[in-house]
N, C-alpha and C positions, 0 to 999 in steps of 0.2 A: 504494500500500500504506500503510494507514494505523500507524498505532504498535503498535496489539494486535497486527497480520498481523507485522510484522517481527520483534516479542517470539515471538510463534508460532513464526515460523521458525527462528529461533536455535535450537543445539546445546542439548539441556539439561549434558551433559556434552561433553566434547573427543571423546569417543567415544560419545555417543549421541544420535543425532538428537531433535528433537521427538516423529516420533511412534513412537520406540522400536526403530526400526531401526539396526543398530549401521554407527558411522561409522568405516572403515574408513583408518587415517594412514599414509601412503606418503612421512614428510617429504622432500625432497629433501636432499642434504647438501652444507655447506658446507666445503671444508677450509683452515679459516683456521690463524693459530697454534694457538687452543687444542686444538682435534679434533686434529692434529698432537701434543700435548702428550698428551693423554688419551688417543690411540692407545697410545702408549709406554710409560703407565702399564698398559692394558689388556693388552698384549702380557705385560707383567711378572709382573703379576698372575692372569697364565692360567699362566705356565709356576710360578707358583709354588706354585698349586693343585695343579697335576700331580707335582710334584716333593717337597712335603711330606711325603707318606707314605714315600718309602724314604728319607728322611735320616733318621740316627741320630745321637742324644745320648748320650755316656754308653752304649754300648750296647742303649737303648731308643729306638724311634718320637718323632719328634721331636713330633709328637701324633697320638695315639689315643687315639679314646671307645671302650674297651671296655666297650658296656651290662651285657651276657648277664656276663660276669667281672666288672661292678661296678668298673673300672678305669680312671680316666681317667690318661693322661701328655700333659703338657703341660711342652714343653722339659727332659726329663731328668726330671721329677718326677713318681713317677707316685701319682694321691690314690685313695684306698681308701676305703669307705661310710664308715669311722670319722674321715673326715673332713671333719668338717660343717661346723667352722668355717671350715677354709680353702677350702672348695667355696664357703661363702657370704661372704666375702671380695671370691673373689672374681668370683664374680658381681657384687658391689655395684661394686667397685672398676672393674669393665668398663661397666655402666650411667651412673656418675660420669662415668667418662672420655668416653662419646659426651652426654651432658646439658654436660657442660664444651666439647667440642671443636665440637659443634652451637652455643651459647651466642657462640662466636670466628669460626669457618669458614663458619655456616649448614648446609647439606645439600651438603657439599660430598663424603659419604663417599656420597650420590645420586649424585652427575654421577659419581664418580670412582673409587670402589673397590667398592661394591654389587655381588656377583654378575649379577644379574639387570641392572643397564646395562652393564656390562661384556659378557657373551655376546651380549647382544643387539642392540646396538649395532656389535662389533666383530666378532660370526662370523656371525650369524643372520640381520641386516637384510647383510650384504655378501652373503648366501647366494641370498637374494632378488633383491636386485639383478641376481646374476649369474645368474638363470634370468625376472628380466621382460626383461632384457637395457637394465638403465639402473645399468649396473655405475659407478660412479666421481661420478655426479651425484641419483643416486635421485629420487625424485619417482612420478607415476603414469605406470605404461609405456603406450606408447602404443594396443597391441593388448593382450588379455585370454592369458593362457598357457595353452599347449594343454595338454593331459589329459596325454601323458607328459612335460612337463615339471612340471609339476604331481606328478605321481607320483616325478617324480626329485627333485623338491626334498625329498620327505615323506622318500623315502629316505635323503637326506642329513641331513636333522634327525632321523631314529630310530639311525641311525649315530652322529651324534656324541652325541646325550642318552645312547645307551647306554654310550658313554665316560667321558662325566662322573658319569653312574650308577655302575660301575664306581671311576672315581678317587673318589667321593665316600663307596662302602662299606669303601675301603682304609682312608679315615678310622677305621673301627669296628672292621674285625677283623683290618686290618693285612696288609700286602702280599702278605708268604708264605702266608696261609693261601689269601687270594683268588686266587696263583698257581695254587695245588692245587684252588679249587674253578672257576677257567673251564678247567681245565686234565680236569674229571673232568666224568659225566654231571647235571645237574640234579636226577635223583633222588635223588641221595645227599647233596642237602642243599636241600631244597626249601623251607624258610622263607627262605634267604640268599637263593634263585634267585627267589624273590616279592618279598622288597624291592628286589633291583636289576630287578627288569621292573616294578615298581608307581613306583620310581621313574624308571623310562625314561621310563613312558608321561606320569608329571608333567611331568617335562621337556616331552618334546615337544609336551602341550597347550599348557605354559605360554608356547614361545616360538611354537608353531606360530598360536597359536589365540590365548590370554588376552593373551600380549606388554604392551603397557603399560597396560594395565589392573590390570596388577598393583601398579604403584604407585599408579593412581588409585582402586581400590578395596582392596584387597585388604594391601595395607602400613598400619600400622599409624604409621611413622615419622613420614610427612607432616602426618598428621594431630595429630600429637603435636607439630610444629616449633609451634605458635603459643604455647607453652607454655615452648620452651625459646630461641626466637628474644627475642632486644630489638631496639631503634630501630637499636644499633649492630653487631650481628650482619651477617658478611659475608654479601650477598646477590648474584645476579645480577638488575638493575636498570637502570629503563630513566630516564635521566633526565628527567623531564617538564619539568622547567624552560626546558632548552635544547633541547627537542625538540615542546614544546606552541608556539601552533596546528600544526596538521600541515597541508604542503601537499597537498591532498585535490582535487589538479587544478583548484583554486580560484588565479587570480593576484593571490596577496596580495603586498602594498611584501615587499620585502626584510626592512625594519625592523620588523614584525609578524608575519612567519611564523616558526615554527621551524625548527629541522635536519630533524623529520620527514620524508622526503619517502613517509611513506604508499607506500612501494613493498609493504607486506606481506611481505617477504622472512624478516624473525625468525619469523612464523607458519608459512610452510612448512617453514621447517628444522626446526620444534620437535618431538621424539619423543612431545609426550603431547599435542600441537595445540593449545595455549593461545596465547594474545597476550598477552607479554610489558609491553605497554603500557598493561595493565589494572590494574599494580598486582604485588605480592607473590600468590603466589596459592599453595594448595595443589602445586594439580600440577603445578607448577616443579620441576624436578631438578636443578639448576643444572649442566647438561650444555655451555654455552655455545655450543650449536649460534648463536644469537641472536646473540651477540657476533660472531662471524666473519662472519655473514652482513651484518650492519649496518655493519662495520668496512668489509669491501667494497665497499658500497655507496656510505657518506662518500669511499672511496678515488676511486668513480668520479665522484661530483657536487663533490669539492672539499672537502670538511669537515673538521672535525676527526675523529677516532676519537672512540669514549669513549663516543657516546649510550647504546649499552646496553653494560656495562660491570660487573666486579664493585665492588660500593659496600657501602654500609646506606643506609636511612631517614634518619639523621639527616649524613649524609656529602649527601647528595641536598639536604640543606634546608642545606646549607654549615656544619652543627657539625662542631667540632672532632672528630677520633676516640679512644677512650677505652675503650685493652686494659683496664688495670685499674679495675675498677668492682663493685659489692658484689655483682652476680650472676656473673661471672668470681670472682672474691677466695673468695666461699664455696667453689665447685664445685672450686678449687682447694684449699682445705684440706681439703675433707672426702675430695678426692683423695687429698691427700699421707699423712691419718690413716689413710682405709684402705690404701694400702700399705705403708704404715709398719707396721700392723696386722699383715698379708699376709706379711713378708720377717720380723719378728718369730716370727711362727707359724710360719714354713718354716725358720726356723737355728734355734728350737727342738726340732725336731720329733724322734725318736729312732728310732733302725732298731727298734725294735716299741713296740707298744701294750701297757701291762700295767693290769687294772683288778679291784681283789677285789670279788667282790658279798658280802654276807651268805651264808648257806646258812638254809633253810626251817624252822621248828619251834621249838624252846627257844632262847633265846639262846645257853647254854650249862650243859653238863653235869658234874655233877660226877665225877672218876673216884679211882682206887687212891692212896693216900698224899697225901691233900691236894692234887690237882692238879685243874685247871679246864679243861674241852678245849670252841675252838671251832671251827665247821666254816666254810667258804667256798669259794668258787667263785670263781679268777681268771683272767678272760678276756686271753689271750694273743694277738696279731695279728704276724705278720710283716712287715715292712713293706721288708726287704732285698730281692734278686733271687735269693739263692741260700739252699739248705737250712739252717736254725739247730738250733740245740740251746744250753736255756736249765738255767741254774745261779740253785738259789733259797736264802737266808741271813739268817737272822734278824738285824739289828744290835741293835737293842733293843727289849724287854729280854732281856740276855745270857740270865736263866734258864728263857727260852722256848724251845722245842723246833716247830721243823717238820716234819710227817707228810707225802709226798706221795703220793695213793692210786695213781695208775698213773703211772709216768715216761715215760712212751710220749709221752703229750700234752705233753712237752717237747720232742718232736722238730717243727719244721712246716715246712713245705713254702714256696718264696715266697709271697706274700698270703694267705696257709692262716692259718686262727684256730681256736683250741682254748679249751676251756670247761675248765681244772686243777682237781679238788677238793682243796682241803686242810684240814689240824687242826693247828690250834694248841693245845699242853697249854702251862699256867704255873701256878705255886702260887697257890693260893687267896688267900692274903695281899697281893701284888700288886692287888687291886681292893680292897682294906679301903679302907673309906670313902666313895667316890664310887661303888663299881663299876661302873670301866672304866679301865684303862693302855692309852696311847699305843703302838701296836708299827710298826717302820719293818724294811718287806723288803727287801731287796737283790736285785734280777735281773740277770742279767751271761748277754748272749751270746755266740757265739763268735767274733764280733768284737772283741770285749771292750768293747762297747756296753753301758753301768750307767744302771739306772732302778731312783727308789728310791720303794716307793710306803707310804705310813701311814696308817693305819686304826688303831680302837679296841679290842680285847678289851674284854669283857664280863663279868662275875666279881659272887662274892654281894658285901654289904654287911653290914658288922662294926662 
């Protein structure tokens, strides 16, 4: 076979053959320290998925996206549309912190808290095993799986995706409602019963069917690590120094080979089918399947541990290592400002929103006895959990008078928002000169919760 045939024959992907037939990865698995370690993690991290939704803060949802209500609580705090800034907070402050923690750790929130390695990894590839019947060492079974096992496996993966379907909608509309609705007929509430079947059947394609191709195509992360990786970012890494020549069944001196001994073993264990030896690559998860399998291996011919091993690039070329450096230092300031930012905005923040707009037409009217009346419109927001009623008070200027046209819209409901018309009358004399005085309102709910908001009257010029 000459050089083009061999190019030919290579993978073009870890999952896709040359000529387009998909390559199907059955790694075998290793259980060294780390898969031991990551187990424990994974275990952790499944009961804590499940368990999120009925814990209670404060007596709300420890979190819940209420889309349909407009309502996110997150740890006691729950944000409202009128809250834009601290929605975009923090959002930034979340993207910082994985750009910061990628930048130190590498993809270590791949190998190790990612939904999609975590299920699959720890329920779905064990699920497999235990119907090819190569339960504890994985690999390719030896005979092909009959038709109802096959069928019981599918069963068991629509089983559980309908689970995690289910615990992933409590996210949204929170535990008790979704008690009452697996609890009642489908009909009576058929968009809820469309997203938990639309997301079953995601599920189940994703681990039955797509599985790691999700991070090789389909994730966005990976592809983004060359961007937020440096030389000294922790990687899993194979060190060529101590491991190049490889004994490749050639009897090289002692003094000239490497530790490699080319047994292939990191390749079969790996869940996205790469060779680890090729270098940093894309579809590295740093799942350290690689590590145990090599570790083992050293164990059995003599070696040291360590050939693949978590490192960096410049740890590998024997430089010193170096947490603090100007790509860490930024990603950590502009960390610390946007929380800083974030915890600012959240001890500021007041049990309601109050905000006067203008009202439409003349600025302002003249009325009986020298008085100047003008109209507006202030938008009121609840922001408490239980029913308010709000008190409104002119502080200055004393000789201003507040109108309120219906007091009804004082009353709201938790996250309930009202649009208040009012008039303000003050003598005419008051705007001589510039026409416009300062006026500052008083809001007080019955909490006794004070917000004071100031805006201009409008008046002739004398």
């Amino acid at each position: 076979m000459n050089d083009r045939q061999a190019k030919l024959s290579l993978p073009v992907l870890s999952t896709l053959e040359s000529d387009g037939t998909r390559r199907w990865l059955r790694p075998k698995l290793s259980k060294g320290v780390w898969w031991h370690r990551r187990r424990a993690v994974a275990y952790v991290l499944m009961v804590i998925f499940v368990v999120v939704p009925y814990i209670r803060m404060a007596g709300k949802p420890l979190i819940q996206l209420d889309i349909t209500a407009r309502k996110f609580t997150i740890f006691g705090y729950t944000f409202l549309p009128t809250d834009t800034l601290l929605l975009a907070l923090a959002m930034l402050g979340a993207f910082i912190a994985i750009v910061f923690v990628t930048a130190i750790t590498g993809r270590a929130w791949c190998g190790w808290a990612c939904p999609q390695t975590v299920y699959m990894e720890y329920l779905f590839r064990p699920i497999d095993r235990l119907f090819e019947g190569t339960g504890g060492k994985g690999g390719k079974p030896k005979q092909p799986m009959s038709a109802p096992r096959q069928i019981a496996r599918m069963g068991v993966y629509i089983l559980l995706s309908m689970f995690l379907a289910h615990t992933f909608l409590a996210y949204f509309v929170g535990t008790e409602k979704l008690a009452v609705w697996v609890r009642s007929s489908p009909l009576e509430h058929p968009a809820a019963f469309l997203v938990m079947a639309s997301t079953t059947a995601l599920l189940a394609y994703d681990f039955y069917y797509f599985r790691e191709q999700t991070c090789l195509i389909a994730c966005p992360y990976g592809r983004l690590q060359s961007v937020m990786l440096d030389p000294q970012s922790l990687i899993v890494a194979y060190d060529y120094t101590r491991g190049e020549p490889r004994k490749k069944g050639k009897h090289l001196p002692e003094d000239k080979a490497g530790d490699c001994v080319d047994c292939n073993q990191c390749v079969v264990v790996c869940p996205t089918g790469i060779d680890i030896r090729d270098g940093l690559q894309m579809e590295c998860i740093n799942c350290t399947q690689c590590i145990d399998a090599c570790d083992d291996v050293m164990d059995k011919v003599g070696y040291p541990r360590g050939l693949i091993r978590y490192s960096s690039e410049d740890a590998l070329k024997k430089k010193p290592p170096r947490i603090l450096r100007a790509r860490t230092a930024i990603y950590a300031l502009l960390l610390i400002g946007v929380v800083s930012g974030l915890v600012y905005a959240l001890s500021a923040r007041h049990g309601f929103d109050a905000r006067v707009i203008r009202g439409k037409g003349a600025p302002f009217t003249s009325v009986d006895r020298g008085l100047i009346s003008n109209t507006f419109s202030m938008r009121l927001v609840n922001r408490t959990d239980s029913p308010q009623s709000y008190a409104l008070e002119v502080l200055t200027p004393k000789t201003a008078t507040l109108d309120v046209f219906d007091d009804s819209q004082l009353e709201l409901q938790p996250g309930e928002m009202s649009l208040v018309p009012l008039r303000v009358r003050f003598p005419s004399s008051l705007t001589f000169g510039n026409g416009n005085v300062p006026l500052t309102l008083l809001i007080v709910d019955g909490n006794q919760n004070r917000h004071e908001v100031s805006f201009r009257l409008l008046g002739p010029r004398q």
